[in-house]
C-alpha positions, -999 to +999 in steps of 0.1 A: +091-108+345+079-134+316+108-157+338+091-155+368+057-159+354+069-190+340+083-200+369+054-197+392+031-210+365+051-243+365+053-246+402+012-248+402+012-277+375+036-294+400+010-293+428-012-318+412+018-344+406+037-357+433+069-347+419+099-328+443+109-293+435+134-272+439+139-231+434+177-218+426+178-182+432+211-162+428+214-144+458+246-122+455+263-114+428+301-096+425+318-085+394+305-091+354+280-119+357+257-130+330+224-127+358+220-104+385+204-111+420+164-125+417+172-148+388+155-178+392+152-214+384+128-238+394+132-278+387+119-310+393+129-343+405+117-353+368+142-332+352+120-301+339+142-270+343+120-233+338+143-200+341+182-198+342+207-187+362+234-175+335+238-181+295+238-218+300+272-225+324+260-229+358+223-251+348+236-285+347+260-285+381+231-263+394+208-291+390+228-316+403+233-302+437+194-299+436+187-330+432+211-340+470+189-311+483+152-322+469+165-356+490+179-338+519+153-308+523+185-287+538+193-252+519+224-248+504+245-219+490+267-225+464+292-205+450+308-204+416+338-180+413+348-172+375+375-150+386+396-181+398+415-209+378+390-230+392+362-221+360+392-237+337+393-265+357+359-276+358+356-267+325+325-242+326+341-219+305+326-187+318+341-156+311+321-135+327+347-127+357+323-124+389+311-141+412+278-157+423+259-172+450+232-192+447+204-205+469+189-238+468+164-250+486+135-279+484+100-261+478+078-271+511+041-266+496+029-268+531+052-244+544+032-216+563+055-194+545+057-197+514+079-171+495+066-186+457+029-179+473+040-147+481+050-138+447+025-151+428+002-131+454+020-099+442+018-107+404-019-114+405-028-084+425-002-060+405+014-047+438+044-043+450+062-065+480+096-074+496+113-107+501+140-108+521+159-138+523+188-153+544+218-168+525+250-165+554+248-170+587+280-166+608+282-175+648+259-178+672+224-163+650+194-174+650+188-180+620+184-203+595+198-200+555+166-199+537+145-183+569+127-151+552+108-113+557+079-107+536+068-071+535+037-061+521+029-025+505+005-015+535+037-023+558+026-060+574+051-081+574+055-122+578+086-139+591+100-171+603+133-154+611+136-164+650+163-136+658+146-108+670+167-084+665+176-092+631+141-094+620+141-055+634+168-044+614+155-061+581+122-046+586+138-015+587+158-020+552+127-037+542+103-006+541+133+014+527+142-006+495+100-004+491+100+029+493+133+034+473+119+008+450+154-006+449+170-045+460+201-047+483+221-072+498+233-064+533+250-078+557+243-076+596+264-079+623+249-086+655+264-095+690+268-133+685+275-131+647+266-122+611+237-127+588+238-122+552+202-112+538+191-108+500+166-079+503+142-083+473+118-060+457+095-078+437+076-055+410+044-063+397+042-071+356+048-037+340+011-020+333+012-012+298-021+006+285-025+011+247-055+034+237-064+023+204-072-008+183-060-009+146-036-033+129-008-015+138-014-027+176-018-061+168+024-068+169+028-044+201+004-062+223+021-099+211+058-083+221+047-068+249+032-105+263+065-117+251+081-099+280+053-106+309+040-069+306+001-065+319-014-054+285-045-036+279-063-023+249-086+007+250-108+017+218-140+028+212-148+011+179-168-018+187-157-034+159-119-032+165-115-036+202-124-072+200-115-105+218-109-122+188-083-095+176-064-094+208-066-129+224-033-123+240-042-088+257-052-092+294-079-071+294-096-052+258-118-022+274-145-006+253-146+032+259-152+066+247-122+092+259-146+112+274-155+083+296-121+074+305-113+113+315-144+110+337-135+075+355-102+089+360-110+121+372-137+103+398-110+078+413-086+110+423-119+125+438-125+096+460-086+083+462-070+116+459-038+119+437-014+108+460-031+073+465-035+068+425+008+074+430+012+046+456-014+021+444-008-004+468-033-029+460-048-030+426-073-052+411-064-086+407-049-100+370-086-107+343-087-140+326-082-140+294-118-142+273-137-126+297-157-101+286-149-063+280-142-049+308-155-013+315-134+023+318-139+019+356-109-012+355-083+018+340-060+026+364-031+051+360-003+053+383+033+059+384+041+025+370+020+027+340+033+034+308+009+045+284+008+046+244-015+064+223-022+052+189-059+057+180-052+077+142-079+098+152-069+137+159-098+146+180-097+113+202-060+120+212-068+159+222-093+143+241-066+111+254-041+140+264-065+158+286-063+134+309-028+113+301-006+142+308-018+154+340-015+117+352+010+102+373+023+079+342+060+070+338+058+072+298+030+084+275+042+079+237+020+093+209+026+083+174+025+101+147+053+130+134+059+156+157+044+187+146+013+168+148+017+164+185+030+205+185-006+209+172-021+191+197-008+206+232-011+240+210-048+231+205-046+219+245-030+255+255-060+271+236-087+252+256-063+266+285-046+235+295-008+243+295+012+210+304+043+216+333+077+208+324+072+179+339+049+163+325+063+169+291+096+151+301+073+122+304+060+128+268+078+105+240+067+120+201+071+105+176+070+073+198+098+045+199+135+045+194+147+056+164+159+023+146+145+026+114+115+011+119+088+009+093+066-020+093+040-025+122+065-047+135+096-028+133+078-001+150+067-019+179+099-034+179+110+002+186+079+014+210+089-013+233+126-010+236+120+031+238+096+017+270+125-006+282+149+018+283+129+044+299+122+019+328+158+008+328+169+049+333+188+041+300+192+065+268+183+036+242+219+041+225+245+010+210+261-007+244+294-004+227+289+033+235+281+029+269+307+031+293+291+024+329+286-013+341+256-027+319+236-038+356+228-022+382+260-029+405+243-016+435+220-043+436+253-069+442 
């Protein structure tokens, strides 16, 4: 996410020069690769490169064949096989044993569809979209390499895909791989040929909201930027939940628990609980130094991941009241665990008995168990616990893992 933020960031300083640019995205990807499909890079006909494409290997020849297409304004696909002799003869070295396509194509600011507008549309508003773009066409289809589908979470959708009938199918896949939350490639034939189509889902920064404001959250906030997460810090100390304490947080909030329970508990009365699930459209990204934003701007949905680490008993009994029945992914609380025993006891006394559910969601103590000790070390270990939970991984060494370390399905 921090790579495509980076990425989108640098294509808006470009606007203002008159320099060409170019995006590489890997398309397709077979076998053990170093990327998977959506890795990007963007570059400019002055030589700035932002993102990658593997550990190094492919860059430089990638850039080269940009520059013929900056000049040309024709997409290309090129394909580097590392299963073949071929990686020894050009000397790249790879290792990796796969295969990988990758799209290049000039960057038409003008364009009435532009696919880096539509993602930095769904960054800013936190929401989720589809790009679907076509990389092989075979026969008589038409179709262009580099024509797109853009699929919005409401359902609209924007193409410049000509085939009709192709553009009926991909819808189709389109709403599915939103739904499913899930990116495919897929190939379609149809009566004069084949198209090849990278079917994208393009997920918003991950929400991360941290209820508290000691020193201890300081280091979590700064790793959690490091990684393009949307970070905001709850507290109700006035003192502590500062601007100057956490100039790297998107958004510091200044609230009681009581108050959050009760902004909460008003947007399911007038959303109901189902739309606080989909969230389609949130509120867009705050700048940075504006002032504290109210309770009102806390949203939780089923992308939100949520960490509790106020030190203050009576605050967290208050926090879980309205974190567990939530629809968030992870809620970590730190502290030891009979600590948080005591709590959902004291919860089950005030007659508030948490499903099964909703416990599976529950991390205590929070993080992975690495050792961690330091403020540092533990958020170090809160945010990989987070990672892995969001990557449907246990956490444990990779030399212990047997399945395929990316998600093959994605190709």
């Amino acid at each position: 996410m921090k790579e495509l933020q980076d990425i989108l960031k640098a294509f808006e300083q470009c606007k203002n020069s008159d320099e060409c640019v170019a995006i590489a995205t890997l398309v397709k990807a077979q076998g053990s690769t170093y990327r998977r499909s959506g890795a990007r890079m963007l570059m400019t006909s002055q030589g700035q490169i932002v993102g990658s494409l593997s550990g190094g290997c492919l860059e430089g020849d990638v850039f080269e064949q940009a520059q013929e297409v900056m000049t040309s304004g024709k997409p290309i696909v090129v394909q580097y096989d590392t299963m073949s002799d071929e990686d020894i003869i050009w000397g790249l070295g790879l290792g990796c044993n796969g295969i990988v396509q990758i799209l290049i194509e000039r960057v038409e600011e003008e364009s009435p569809l532009n696919h880096l507008a539509f993602l930095t549309e769904c960054l800013r508003y936190r929401q989720v979209g589809v790009l679907a773009t076509v990389f092989q066409v075979e026969g008589q289809v038409n179709a262009q390499i580099g024509t797109r589908l853009m699929m919005y979470p409401d359902g609209t959708v924007k193409s410049d895909i000509e085939d009709a009938d192709l553009v009926a199918q991909i819808r189709d896949d389109a709403g599915k791989a939103l739904d499913e939350s899930r990116s495919k490639v897929k190939a379609y034939p149809l009566l004069t040929g084949k198209a090849e189509v990278f079917i994208e889902v393009i997920q918003p920064p991950v929400p991360l909201m941290i209820f508290g404001a000691g020193h201890d959250v300081v280091p979590l906030v700064r790793l959690a930027q490091e990684l393009g997460w949307y970070v905001t810090v709850v507290d109700s100390r006035q003192a502590d939940a500062t601007r100057e304490r956490f100039q790297s947080a998107d958004e510091v909030i200044l609230s009681r628990p009581e108050s959050i329970s009760d902004s909460v508990s008003e947007a399911v009365a007038t959303l109901g609980a189902s739309a606080l699930l989909r969230t389609p459209l949130e509120k867009p990204l705050a700048k940075r130094g504006e002032a504290q934003a109210s309770a009102d701007r806390i949203q939780l949905n089923n992308r939100t991941v949520a960490v509790v680490m106020t030190h203050n008993y009576l605050h967290d009994l208050e926090l879980l009241k309205t974190l567990l029945p939530s629809p968030v992914r992870y809620l970590g609380i730190l502290g030891p665990k009979s600590r948080t025993g005591k709590l959902l006891q004291d919860l089950q006394e005030q007659g508030i008995t948490p499903t099964e559910q909703q416990l599976q969601r529950l991390y205590s103590p929070v993080g992975l168990n690495i050792g961690a000790d330091t403020p540092e070390e533990i958020a170090l270990s809160i945010v990989a616990e987070i990672q892995a939970v969001l990557g449907d991984r246990s956490g444990g060494s990779l030399r212990n893992y047997q399945g395929p370390i990316h998600d093959r399905s994605i190709g």
